[in-house]
C-alpha positions in Angstrom: 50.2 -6.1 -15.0 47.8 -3.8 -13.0 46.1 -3.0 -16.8 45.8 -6.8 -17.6 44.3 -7.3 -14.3 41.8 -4.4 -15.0 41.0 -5.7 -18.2 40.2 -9.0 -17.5 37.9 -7.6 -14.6 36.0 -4.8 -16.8 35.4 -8.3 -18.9 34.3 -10.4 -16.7 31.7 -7.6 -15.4 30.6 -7.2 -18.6 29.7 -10.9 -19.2 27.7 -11.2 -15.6 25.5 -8.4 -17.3 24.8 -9.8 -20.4 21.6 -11.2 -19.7 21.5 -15.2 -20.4 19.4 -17.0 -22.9 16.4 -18.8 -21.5 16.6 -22.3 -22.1 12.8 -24.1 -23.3 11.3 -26.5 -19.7 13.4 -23.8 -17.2 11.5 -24.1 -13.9 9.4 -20.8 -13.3 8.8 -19.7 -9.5 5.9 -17.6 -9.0 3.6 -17.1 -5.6 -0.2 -17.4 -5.9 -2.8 -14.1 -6.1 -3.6 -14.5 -2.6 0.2 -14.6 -1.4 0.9 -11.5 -3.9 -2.0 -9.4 -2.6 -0.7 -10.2 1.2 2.9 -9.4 0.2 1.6 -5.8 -1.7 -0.1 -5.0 2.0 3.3 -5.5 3.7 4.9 -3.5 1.2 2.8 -0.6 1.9 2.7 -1.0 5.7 6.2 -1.0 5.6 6.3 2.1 3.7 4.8 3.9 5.6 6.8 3.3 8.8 9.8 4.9 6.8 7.7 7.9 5.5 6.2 8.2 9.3 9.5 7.9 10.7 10.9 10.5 8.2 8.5 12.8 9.2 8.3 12.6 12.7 12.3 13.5 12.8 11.5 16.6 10.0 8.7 17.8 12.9 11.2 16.7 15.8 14.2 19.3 13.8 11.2 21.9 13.2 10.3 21.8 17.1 14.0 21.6 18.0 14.6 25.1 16.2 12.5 26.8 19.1 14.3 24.5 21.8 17.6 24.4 21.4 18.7 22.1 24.8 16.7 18.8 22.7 18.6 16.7 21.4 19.3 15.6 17.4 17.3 13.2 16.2 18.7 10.8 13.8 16.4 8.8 11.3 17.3 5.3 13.1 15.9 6.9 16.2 12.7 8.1 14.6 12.3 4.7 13.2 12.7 2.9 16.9 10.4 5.8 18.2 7.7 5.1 15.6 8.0 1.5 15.9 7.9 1.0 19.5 4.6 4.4 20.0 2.4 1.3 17.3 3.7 -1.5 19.6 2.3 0.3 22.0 -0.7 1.1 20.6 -1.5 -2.4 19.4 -1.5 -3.7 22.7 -3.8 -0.8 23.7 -6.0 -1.9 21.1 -6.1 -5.4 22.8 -6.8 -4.6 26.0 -9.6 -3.0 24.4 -10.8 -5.6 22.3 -10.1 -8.4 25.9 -12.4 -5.6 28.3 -15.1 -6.1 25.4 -14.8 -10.0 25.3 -15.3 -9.5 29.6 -18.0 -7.5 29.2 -19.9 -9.3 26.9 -18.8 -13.0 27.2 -19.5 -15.1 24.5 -20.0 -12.8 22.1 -16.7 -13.8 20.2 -16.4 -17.5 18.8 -13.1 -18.8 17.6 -13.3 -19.5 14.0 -10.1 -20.7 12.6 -6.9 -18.7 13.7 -9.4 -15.5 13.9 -12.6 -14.7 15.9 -15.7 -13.2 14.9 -19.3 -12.4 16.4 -21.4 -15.4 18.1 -24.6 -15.6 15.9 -27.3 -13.5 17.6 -30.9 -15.3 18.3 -33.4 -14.4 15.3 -36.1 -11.9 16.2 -39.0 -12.1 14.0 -38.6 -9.4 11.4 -35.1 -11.2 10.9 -36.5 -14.8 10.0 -39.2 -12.9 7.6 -36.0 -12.0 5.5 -35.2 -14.6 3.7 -32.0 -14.5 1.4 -32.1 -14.0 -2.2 -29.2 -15.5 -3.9 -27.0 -18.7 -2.4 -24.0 -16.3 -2.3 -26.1 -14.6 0.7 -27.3 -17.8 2.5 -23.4 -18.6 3.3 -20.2 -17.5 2.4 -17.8 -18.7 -0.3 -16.3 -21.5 0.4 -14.6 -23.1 -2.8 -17.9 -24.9 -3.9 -20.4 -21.3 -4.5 -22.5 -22.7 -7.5 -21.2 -21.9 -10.6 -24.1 -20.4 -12.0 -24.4 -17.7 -9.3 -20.1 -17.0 -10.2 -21.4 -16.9 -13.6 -24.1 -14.4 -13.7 -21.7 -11.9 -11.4 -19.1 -12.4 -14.6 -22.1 -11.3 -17.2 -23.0 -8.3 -15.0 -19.0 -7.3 -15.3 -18.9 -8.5 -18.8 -21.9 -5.9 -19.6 -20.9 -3.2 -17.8 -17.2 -3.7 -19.5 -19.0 -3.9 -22.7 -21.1 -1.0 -22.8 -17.6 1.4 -21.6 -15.5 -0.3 -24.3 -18.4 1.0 -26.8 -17.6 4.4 -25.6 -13.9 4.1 -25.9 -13.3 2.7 -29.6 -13.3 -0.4 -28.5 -10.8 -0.1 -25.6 -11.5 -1.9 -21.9 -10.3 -0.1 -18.9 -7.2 0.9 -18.1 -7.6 -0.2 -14.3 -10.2 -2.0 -12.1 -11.7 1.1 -10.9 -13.5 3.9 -13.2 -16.5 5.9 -12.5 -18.3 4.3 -15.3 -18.7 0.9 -13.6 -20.1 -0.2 -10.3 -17.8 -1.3 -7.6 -20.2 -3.8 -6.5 -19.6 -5.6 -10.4 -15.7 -6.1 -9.3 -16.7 -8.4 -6.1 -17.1 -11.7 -6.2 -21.0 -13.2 -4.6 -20.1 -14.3 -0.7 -17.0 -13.6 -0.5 -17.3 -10.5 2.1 -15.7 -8.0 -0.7 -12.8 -10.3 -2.6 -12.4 -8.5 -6.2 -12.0 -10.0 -9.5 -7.7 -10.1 -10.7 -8.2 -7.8 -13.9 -5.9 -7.6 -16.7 -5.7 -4.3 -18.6 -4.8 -3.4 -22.1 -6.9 -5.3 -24.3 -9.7 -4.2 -26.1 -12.8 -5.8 -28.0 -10.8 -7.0 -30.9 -8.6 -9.6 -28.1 -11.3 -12.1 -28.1 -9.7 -14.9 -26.7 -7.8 -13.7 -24.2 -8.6 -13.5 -20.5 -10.3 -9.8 -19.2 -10.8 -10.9 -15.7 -10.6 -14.0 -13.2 -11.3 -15.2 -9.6 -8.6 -14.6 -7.3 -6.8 -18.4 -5.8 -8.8 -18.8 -2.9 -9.8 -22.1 -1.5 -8.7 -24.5 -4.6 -11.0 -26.1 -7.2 -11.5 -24.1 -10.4 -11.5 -20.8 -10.7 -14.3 -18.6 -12.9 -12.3 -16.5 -16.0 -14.0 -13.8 -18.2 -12.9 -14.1 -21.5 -13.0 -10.5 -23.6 -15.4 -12.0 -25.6 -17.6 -12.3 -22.9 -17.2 -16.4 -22.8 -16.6 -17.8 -19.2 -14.4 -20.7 -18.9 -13.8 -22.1 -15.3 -9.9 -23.7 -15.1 -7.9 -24.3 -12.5 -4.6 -22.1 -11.5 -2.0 -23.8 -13.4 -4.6 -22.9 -16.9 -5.1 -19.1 -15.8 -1.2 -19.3 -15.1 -0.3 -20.8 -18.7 -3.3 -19.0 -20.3 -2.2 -15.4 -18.9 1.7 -15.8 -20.4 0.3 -16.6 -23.9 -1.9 -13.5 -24.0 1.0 -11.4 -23.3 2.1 -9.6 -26.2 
């Protein structure tokens, strides 16, 4: 009876691990770019609490060798100790940042659920410089003309070009090489956003998208073809466009 029973288990298992077929019009759940670059910051902040806290109890066990009346440190009490010494030092931090506001009121305007820096009265040196571009005059704000978004995408297209030339053909492997400016991977007034680049493909992929504007604000987004061809589509396109180039 006990062998039946064992059976039927080991059988069962083994179905729930088949994997199942994937019927056409499933519903797929996916976050946006800006979501997934938040939720890769979290995962490395919380990553390094653990390794802190791991290390702080190998230094603890290291000092405790000299001292034997302190007392064993277990991981979970490392992890509290770590956790509660950046508590601390966050609200260190703003006391800081509240003595600065008092001592130079109105220097920080609300803007949004953040602050930032009360514009400062032009001197005269400051209203000779004029700005260049649009992307300078104001920061991006969903509507950036397109041909400003365009010419940043030839600059990267160019740049992209000239190292595939070098590399039979081949783009590169990752969004940051020596051979190409890290100014060419940020998108014009957006204080320092980068381009979403997909690697692997090379010169011969011509329809395929090389690299795209990150979700930001809505409205269509600017996508470099590896043909050099810039097509602006909204998310839902990039989304679609980006499962039919995979191989």
């Amino acid at each position: 009876m006990r062998s039946r029973f064992a059976s039927l288990g080991m059988t069962a298992g083994f179905l729930l691990m088949m994997p199942a077929a994937a019927q056409a019009g499933m519903p797929s759940i996916s976050i946006t770019d800006w979501a997934a670059l938040r939720f890769e910051t979290l995962s490395f902040f919380i990553l390094v609490l653990l390794v802190a806290a791991a290390v702080v109890r190998w230094l603890w066990h290291i000092l405790a060798a000299d001292f034997p009346k302190l007392p064993r440190l277990t991981y979970r009490k490392s992890l509290a100790g770590v956790v509660l010494i950046g508590l601390a030092l966050a609200v260190v931090l703003t006391m800081i940042a509240g003595s600065r506001e008092l001592l130079t009121p109105g220097a920080w305007v609300k803007d949004g659920r953040l602050y930032k820096i009360a514009a400062t009265k032009k001197t005269s040196s400051d209203e000779a410089r004029q700005p260049q571009t649009a992307a300078e005059k104001e920061p991006y704000s969903g509507s950036l003309p397109s041909a400003d978004r365009k010419k940043q995408l030839d600059r990267l297209y160019a740049a992209l070009s000239e190292y595939a030339a070098k590399h039979e053909g081949r783009f590169p492997n990752r969004d940051a090489v020596k051979e190409i400016e890290e100014s060419l991977w940020e998108m014009p007034g957006t204080n320092g956003m980068r381009y979403l680049y997909v690697s692997g493909l090379n010169a011969n992929d011509s329809d395929k998208i090389l690299a795209y504007e990150p979700e930001f604000s809505g409205g269509e987004r600017g996508a470099l073809m590896a043909n050099g061809k810039i097509r602006f589509l909204n998310s839902e396109e990039i989304r679609r466009k980006l499962q039919e180039d995979r191989p």
